[in-house]
Every structure is written in structure tokens, then in C-alpha cells.
C-alpha angles and dihedrals in degrees: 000000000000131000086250086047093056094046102051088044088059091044091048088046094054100045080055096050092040119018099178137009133217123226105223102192110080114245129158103197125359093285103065091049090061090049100044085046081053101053099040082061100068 
């Protein structure tokens, strides 16, 4: 098995386990994502 193999396999894998995420912090556009990432962090 191949390093790409492997990779896709893990991927794969993932996608199977959590299809989709949820993003836990509100945020309306992509601004106030960054905003809200940034103040989680301090």
C-alpha cells in the first residue's frame, strides 16, 4: 500500500465515521468566524 493509498484509505475512513461536522462556534459569514476562532483562542 502506498503512501497515497493510505492516505486516501484514512480519509475514506473519516468521511464514514463523521460526515459532517458541526462547527460549534456561531458565525453568520466568514468574518465572524474568524472573529469568533479568534476569540475562543485567548
Amino acid at each position: 500500500m502506498t503512501k497515497k493509498e493510505k492516505v486516501s484509505f484514512v480519509i475514506e475512513k473519516l468521511d464514514q465515521l463523521y460526515p459532517e461536522i458541526p462547527i460549534p462556534l456561531d458565525h453568520k459569514d466568514p468574518y465572524t468566524l474568524l472573529i469568533a476562532v479568534l476569540m475562543s483562542a485567548q
